[in-house]
N, C-alpha and C positions, 0 to 999 in steps of 0.2 A: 768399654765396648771397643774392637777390634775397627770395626767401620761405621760411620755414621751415617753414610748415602751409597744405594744404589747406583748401579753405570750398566750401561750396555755401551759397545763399541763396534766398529767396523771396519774392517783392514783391507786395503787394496795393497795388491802385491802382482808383480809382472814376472814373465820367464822368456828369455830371449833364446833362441837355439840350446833347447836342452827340454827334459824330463821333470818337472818338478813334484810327480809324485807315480810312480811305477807300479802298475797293476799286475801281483804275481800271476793271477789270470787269463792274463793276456798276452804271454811271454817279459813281461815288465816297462810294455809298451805305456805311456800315459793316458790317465783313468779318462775317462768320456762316458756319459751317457749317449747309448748306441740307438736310443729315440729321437732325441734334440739335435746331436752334434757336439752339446755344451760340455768342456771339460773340469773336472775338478777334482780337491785336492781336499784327503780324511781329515778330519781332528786329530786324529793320530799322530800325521805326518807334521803337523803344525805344532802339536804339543812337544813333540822330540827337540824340534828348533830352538823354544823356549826353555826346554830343560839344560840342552846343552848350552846356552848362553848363559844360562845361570850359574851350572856349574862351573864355567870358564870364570866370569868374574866374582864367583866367591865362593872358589876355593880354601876349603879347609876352615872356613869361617863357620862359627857353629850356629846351629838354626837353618843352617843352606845344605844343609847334603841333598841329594837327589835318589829317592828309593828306585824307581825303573829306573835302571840304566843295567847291560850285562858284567856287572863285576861279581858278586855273588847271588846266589838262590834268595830270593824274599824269603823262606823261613828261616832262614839262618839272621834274615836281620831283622824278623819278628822277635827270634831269640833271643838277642843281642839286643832287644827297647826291655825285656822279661828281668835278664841281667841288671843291667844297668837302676832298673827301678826298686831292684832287690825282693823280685817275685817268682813267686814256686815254676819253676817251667818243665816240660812235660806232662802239662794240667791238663792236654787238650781242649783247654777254654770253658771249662767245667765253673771258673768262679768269675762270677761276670763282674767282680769290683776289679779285678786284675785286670779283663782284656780294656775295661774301662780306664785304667791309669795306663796302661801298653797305647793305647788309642792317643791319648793325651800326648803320650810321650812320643810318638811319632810325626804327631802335627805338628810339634815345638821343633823337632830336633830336619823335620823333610821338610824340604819348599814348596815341592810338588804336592807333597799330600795336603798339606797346606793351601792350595789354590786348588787344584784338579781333585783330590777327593783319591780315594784310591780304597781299592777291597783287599782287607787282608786277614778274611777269613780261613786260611791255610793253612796246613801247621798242626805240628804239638801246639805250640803257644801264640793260638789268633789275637789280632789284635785290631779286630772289627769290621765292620764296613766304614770308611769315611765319604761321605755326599758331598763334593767339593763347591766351594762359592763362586768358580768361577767355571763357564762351561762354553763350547765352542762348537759350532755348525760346523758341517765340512763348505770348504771355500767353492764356490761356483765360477766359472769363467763369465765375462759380459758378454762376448762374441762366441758362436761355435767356433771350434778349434779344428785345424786340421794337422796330421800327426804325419809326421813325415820318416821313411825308414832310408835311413842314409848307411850303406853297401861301405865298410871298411878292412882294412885289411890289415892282419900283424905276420911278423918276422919268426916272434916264437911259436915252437912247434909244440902242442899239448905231449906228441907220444914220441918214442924213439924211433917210430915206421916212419910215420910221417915226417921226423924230422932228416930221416934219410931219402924221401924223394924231393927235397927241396922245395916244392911247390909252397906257394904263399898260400897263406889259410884267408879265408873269407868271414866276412860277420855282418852282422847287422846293428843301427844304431840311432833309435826311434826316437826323434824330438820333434818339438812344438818349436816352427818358427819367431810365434810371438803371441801371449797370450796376457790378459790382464783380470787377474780373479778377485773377488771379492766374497771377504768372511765376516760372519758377525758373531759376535759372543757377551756375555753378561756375566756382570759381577753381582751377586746376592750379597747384601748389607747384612741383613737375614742370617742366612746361613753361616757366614763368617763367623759372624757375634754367637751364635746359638753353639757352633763345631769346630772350628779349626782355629779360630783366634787368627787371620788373615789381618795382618796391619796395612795401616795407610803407607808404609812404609816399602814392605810387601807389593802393594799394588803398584807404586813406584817403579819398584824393580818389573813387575810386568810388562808397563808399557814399556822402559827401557830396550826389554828382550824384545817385545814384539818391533820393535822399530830396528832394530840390529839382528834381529835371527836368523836372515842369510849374510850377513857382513863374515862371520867368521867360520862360515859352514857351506864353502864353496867347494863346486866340483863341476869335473869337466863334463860329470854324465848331466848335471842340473842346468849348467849352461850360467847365462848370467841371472842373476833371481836379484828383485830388490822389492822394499817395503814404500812404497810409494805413499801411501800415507793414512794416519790412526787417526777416527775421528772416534771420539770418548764423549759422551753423552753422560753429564751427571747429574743425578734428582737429588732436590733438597731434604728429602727422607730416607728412610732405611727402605723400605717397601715400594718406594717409589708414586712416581707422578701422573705418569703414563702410560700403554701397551709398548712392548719396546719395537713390536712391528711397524704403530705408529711411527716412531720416532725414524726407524731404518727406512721407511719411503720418501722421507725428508733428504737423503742422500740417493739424487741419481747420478747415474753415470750411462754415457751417450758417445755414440761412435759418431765422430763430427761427417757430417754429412760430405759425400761424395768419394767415402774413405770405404774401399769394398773388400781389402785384405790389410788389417792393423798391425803394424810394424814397430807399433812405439808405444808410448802413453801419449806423444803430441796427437795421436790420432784419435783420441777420445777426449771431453767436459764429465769434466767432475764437478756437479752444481750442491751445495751444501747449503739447505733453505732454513736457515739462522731465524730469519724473520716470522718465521710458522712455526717455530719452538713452542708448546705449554707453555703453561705458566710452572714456575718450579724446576725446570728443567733447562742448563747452560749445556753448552757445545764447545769445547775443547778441539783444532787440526793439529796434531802430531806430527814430525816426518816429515 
């Protein structure tokens, strides 16, 4: 068996003068619900984080490649699991013991698909759907956010007109003074065991990322971004002990009173209610 206990988890992460996640909808201002005020930040954008962390530290190590990322077209590297397993390709997925050893061969050889699950029915040579064991809400801010457009200015000229009247060019450059968001996600014991073969190992290197996944994926449009802390909730079973919603209301977090625009993480209580655990269920702070 791949894992023996379920886990659910919960990440607090902050963003100081910057963007930490750009809504192409919005001119690429930072995402907000325009009901609440509350901003937040896709799975998407949070999955990229951990992919490229993984790539970074284990590079070229085999079992770690990463399928999304833009270096080649997915069916070229559907083709390329066909190959390698020494299977008829241009089958259009006509023989399902094939895309079922291509499937195989992709969980062993991707991280990603391996944890996140990924569809890779396209193609001359599909090679499945994969349901990943580990899955991820988009993050929510504690506080509504307010988005600020800060008026900057560059030197270079886009066109040869404009760079003959001299004139400075103008822009705009839309960040969150200070925001502190919280994600929750879950690992299926379950599923790992049943489809991807997701090791203990594996989940290791998860939290790893998720604790480091803005350390080496800085920029100036993000501002300062940090992982302020993983709390990892693990049951003593594969299917688990608990509701994992149960277990996430156990972790609140509170804007310390008298505090009317948050500037920091000093400005918030992160209370973690250990003592109202299940039975079956330990608690793990990370970060």
């Amino acid at each position: 068996m791949a894992l023996e206990n379920r886990y659910d988890f919960i990440m607090l992460f902050d963003v100081e003068n910057g963007n930490p996640n750009g809504d192409p909808d919005a001119g690429n201002a930072p995402r907000i619900d325009s009901e609440s005020g509350y901003g937040y930040v896709t799975d998407v954008c949070l999955k990229r984080k951990i992919r490229n962390y993984v790539e970074l530290v284990k590079e070229g190590e085999a079992g770690y490649n990463i399928l999304i990322k833009p270096d080649k077209a997915l069916n070229s590297k559907f083709t390329a699991a066909y190959e390698a397993e020494g299977l008829k390709t241009k089958n259009n997925g006509r023989n399902e013991d094939d895309v079922k050893k291509a499937r195989a061969y992709m969980c062993k050889n991707y991280y990603d698909v391996r944890t996140f699950g990924a569809v890779m029915s396209t193609g001359n040579d599909p090679c499945g759907i994969v349901r990943g064991p580990v899955q991820l809400n988009f993050a929510r801010s504690i506080s509504p956010i307010d988005i600020e457009d800060i008026t900057i200015t560059r030197q270079a000229r886009t066109t040869d007109e404009r760079q003959e009247t001299g004139q400075t060019e103008m822009g705009k450059k839309s960040i969150i003074p200070y925001a502190l968001y919280r994600a929750e996600g879950y690992v299926s014991a379950a599923l790992a065991n049943k489809t991807t073969d997701l090791s203990e190992a594996d989940l290791e290197l998860l939290w790893e990322a998720i604790i480091n996944m803005f350390e080496n994926d800085h920029s100036a449009a993000r501002g300062k971004m940090a992982v302020r802390k993983l709390i990892v909730f693990r049951h003593d079973s594969e299917l688990g002990e608990a509701p994992a919603w149960k277990l996430f209301k156990l972790v609140k977090v509170h804007r310390k009173e008298g505090v009317t625009a948050p500037r920091s993480i000093d400005d918030y209580t992160i209370e973690v209610q250990e003592d109202a655990l299940p039975q079956g269920v330990t608690c793990e702070q990370m970060g």
